[in-house]
C-alpha positions in Angstrom: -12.0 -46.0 4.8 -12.8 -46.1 8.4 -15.3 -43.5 9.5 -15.1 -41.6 13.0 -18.8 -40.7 14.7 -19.4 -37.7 16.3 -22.0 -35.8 17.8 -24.0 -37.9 15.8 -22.4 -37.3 12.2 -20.3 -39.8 10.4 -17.1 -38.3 9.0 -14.2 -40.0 6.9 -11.7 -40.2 9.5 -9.0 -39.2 6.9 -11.2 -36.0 5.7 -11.7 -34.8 9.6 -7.9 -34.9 10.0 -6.7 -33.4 7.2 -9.0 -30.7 6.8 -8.2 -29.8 10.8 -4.8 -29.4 10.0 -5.1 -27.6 6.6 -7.9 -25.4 7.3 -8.0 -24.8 11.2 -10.5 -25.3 13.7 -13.9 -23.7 12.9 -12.7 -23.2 9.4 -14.1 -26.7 7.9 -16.7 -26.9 5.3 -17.0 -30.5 4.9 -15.5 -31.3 8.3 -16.3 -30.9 11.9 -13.7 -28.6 13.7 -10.5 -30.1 14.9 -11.8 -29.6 18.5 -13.8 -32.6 17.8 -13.0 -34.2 15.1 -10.9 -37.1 15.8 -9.5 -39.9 13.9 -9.4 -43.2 15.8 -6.3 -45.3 15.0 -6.1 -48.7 14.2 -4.9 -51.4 16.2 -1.3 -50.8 17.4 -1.1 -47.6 15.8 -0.7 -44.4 17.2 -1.8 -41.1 15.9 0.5 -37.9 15.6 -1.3 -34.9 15.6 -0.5 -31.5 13.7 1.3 -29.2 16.3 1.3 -25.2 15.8 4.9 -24.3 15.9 6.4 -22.1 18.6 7.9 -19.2 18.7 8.7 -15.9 20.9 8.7 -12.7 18.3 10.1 -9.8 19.8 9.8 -6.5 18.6 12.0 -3.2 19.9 13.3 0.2 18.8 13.0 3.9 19.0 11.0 6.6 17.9 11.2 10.2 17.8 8.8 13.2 16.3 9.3 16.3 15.6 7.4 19.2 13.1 5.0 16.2 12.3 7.6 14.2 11.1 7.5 10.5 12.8 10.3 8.3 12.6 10.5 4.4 13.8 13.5 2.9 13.6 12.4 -1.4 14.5 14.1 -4.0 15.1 11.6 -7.6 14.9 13.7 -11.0 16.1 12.6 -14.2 17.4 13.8 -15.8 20.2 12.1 -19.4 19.1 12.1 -21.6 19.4 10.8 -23.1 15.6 12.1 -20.4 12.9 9.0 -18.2 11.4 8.6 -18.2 7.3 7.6 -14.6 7.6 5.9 -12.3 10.4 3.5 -9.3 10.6 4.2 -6.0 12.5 1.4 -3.2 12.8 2.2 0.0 13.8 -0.8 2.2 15.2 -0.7 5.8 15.4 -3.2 7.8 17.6 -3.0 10.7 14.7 -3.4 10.4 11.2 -0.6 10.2 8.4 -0.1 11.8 5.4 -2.5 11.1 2.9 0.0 10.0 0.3 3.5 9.3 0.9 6.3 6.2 -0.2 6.9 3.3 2.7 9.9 1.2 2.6 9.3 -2.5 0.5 7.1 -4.9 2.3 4.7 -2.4 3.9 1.4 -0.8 3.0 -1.1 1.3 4.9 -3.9 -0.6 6.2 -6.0 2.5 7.1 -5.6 6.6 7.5 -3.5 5.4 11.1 -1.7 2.5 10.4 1.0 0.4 8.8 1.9 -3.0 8.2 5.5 -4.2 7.4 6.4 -7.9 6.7 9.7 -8.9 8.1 10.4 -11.9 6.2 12.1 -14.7 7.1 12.8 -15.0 11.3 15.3 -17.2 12.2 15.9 -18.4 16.0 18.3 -16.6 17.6 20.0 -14.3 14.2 19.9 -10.6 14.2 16.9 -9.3 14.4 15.3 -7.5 11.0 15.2 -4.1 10.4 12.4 -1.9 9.3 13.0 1.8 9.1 9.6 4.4 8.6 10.1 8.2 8.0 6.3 9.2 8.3 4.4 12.5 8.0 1.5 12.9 9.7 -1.4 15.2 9.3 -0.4 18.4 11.0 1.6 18.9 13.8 0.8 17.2 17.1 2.6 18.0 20.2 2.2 14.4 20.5 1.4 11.0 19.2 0.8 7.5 20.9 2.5 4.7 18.6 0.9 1.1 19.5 3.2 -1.4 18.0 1.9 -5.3 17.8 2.5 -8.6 15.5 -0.4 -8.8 13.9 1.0 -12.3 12.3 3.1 -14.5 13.3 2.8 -17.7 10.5 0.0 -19.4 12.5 3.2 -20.4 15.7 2.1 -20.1 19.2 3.8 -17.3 21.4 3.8 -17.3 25.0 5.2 -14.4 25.6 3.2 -11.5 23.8 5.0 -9.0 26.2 8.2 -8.3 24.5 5.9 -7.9 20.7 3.5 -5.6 22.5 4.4 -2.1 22.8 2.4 1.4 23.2 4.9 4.2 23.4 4.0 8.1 24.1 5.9 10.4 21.7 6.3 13.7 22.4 7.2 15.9 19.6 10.9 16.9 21.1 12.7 15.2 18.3 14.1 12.7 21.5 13.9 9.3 20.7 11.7 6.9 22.7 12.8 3.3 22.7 10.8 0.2 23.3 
């Protein structure tokens, strides 16, 4: 087994690589971080590093409140280009919820002001998933600022965190407020 030096440490060249790739940069125990880490190839060989897929998650929709009632109606797609095994949405509200109330499969409450809703599989290009939220929050604001983010995306790059980044004022008119 050839071994790589570093910094002044020896490291199986294999071990560095793979555990860049499986575990992430700065997540290593036995290896250095991928940042440095590199194997050295053998004569006439070339080596093909790990590449983060890519792809553009876009998230948009409408929300409307009224009598402390919040609803988001969400639509998550991705415009690719590599498909996405699963996503993460968060939904931030600047007031409280409920303390107890049902969410829709594949959410949870993370805290007192937000939610997190998988989205399962995102293909390139397909119709975008739906996630539907009829919330109650703790009194009756007049209104409520919803901050809407992935908060994971699979591990893929994304170069354009514009169109998955949202804050939107509600006022509590029962009109709906799309993003």
């Amino acid at each position: 087994m050839r071994l790589t030096r570093r910094a002044g440490l020896e490291v199986p060249a294999v071990a560095a690589v793979v555990a860049a790739v499986v575990l992430g940069p700065g997540l290593s125990a036995v290896a250095e971080p991928a940042s440095r880490a590199v194997a050295a190839p053998e004569a006439g060989r070339s080596v093909s590093r790990a590449v983060a897929p890519e792809a553009d998650v876009a998230h948009h929709g409408r929300i409307s409140l009224r009598e402390g009632r919040i609803e988001v109606r969400l639509r998550t797609g991705n415009r690719g280009p590599s498909p996405l095994a699963d996503a993460t949405v968060r939904l931030r509200f600047s007031a409280p919820l409920a303390s107890w109330q049902p969410l829709p499969g594949g959410c949870l409450r993370a805290d007192s002001r937000t939610v997190l809703c998988g989205t399962g599989p995102l293909r390139v290009a397909e119709a975008a998933r739906r996630t539907a939220l009829e919330l109650r929050l703790t009194g009756r604001p007049a209104e409520v600022t919803v901050r809407v983010d992935t908060l994971w995306n699979g591990g893929a790059s994304d170069r354009n965190r514009r169109n998955d980044a949202h804050e939107v004022l509600v006022l509590s008119t029962g009109d709906a407020y799309a993003f």
